[in-house]
C-alpha positions in Angstrom: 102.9 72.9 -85.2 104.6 75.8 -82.9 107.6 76.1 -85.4 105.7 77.0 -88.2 106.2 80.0 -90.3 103.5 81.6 -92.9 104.8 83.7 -94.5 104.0 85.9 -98.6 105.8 83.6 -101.3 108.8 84.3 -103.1 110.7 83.1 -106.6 112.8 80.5 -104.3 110.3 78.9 -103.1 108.8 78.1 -106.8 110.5 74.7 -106.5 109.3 73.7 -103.1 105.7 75.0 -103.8 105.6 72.8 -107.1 106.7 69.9 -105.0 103.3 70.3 -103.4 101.1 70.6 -106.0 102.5 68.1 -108.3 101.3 65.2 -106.4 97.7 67.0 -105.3 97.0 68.0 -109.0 98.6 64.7 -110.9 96.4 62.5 -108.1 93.0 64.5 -109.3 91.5 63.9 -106.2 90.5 66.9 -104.1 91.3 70.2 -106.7 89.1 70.2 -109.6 92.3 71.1 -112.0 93.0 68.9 -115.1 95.2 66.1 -114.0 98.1 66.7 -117.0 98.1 70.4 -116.4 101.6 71.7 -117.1 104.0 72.6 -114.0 103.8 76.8 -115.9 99.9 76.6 -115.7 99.8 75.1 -112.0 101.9 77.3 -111.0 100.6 80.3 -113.0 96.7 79.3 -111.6 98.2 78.9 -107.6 100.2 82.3 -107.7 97.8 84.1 -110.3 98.1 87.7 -109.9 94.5 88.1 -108.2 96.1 85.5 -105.5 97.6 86.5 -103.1 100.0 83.0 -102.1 101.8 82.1 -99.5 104.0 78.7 -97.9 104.3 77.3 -94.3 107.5 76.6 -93.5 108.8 74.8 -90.9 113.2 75.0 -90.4 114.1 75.2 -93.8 111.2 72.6 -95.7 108.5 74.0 -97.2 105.3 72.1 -95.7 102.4 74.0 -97.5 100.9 76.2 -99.4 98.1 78.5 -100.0 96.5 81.5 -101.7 93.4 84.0 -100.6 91.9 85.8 -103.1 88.2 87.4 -103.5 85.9 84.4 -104.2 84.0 87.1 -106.7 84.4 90.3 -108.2 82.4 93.2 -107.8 79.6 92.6 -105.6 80.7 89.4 -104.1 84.2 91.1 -103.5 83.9 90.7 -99.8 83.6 87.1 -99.5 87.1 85.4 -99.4 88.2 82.1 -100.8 91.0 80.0 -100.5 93.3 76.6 -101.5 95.4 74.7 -99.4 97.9 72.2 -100.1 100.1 70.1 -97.5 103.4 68.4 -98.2 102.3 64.8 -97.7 104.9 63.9 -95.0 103.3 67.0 -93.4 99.4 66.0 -93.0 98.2 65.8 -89.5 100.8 67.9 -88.2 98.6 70.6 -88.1 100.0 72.4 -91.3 96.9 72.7 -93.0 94.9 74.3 -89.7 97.5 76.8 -89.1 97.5 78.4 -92.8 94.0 78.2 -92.7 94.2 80.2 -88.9 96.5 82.4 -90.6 94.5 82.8 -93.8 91.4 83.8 -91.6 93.7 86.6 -89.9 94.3 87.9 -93.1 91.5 88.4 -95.1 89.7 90.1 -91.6 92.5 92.5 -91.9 92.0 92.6 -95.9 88.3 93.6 -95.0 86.9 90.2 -96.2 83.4 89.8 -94.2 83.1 85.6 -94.9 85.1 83.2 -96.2 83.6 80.4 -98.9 85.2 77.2 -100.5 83.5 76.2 -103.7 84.5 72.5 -103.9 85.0 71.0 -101.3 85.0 66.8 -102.1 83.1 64.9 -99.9 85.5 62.2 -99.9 88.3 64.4 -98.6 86.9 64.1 -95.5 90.1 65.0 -93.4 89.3 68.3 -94.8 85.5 68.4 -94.1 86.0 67.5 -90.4 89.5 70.4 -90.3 87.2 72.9 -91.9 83.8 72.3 -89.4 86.1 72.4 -86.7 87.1 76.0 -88.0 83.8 77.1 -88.0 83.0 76.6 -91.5 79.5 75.1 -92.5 78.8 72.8 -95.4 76.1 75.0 -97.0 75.1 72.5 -99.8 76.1 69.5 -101.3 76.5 69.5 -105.0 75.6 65.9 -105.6 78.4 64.2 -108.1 80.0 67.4 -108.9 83.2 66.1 -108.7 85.1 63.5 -110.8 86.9 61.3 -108.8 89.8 59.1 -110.2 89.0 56.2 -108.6 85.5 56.3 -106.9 84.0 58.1 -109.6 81.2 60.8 -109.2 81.0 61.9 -105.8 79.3 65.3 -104.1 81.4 68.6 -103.5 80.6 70.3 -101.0 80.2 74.3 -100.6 81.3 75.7 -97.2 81.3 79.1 -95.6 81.8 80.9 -92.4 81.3 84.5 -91.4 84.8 86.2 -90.3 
């Protein structure tokens, strides 16, 4: 998407951003978040202090969302990890690739060394195939880690790729 713009969020964009994560988090099926979680605590979890959260924009609509953070503290510190959310008339427009490109800039230039996601469902496989094609590696799969609303227990997968 060449008129996309990443950029830090800001207290305008609260509405837009919860527009995003409403539907992820109230669907339960890819973010391992209580389903009924209040729009205060989604919010307060996606733009937590330690997080440091931005939106993609392209004109005017907000199309995404994501935060970087340290994955752990102390000695784990240098590993970064992140969450990603696309406005659903935005997937396959390449929203989600381009915060993640942009996310990858960043924590190199934050001194992050790797890059790990935790949970990744298995059935989210739009996002498996984004993220191998990234350069990310499914290093394990957790078998029925995840709760699924519909399909029940199915495997998470953890991924990682040097930066």
């Amino acid at each position: 998407m060449s008129d996309l713009l990443v950029r830090p969020v800001t207290p305008s964009d609260v509405g837009g951003v919860w527009a995003i994560l409403e539907p992820v988090i109230r669907a339960g099926e890819t973010y391992a978040l209580p389903r009924d979680m209040s729009r205060d605590a989604v919010l307060a979890y996606w733009c937590a202090p330690a997080h440091r959260t931005f939106v993609a924009k392209a004109g005017e609509d907000i199309v995404g969302t994501y935060y970087l953070r340290a994955n752990q503290q102390g000695g784990g510190a240098h590993v970064a990890n992140c969450g990603y959310m696309t406005a659903s008339g935005s997937t396959g427009r390449g929203v989600a690739r381009a915060m993640c490109e942009h996310s990858m800039d960043l924590a190199r230039a934050s001194g992050f060394r790797a890059m790990q996601f935790n949970c990744v469902v298995s059935t989210n496989e739009r996002a498996v195939r984004l993220w191998q094609s990234l350069g990310f590696e499914i290093l394990c799969r957790l078998p029925e880690a995840f709760r699924h609303p519909a399909l029940g227990y199915v495997d998470a997968c953890v991924m990682y790729r040097g930066l």
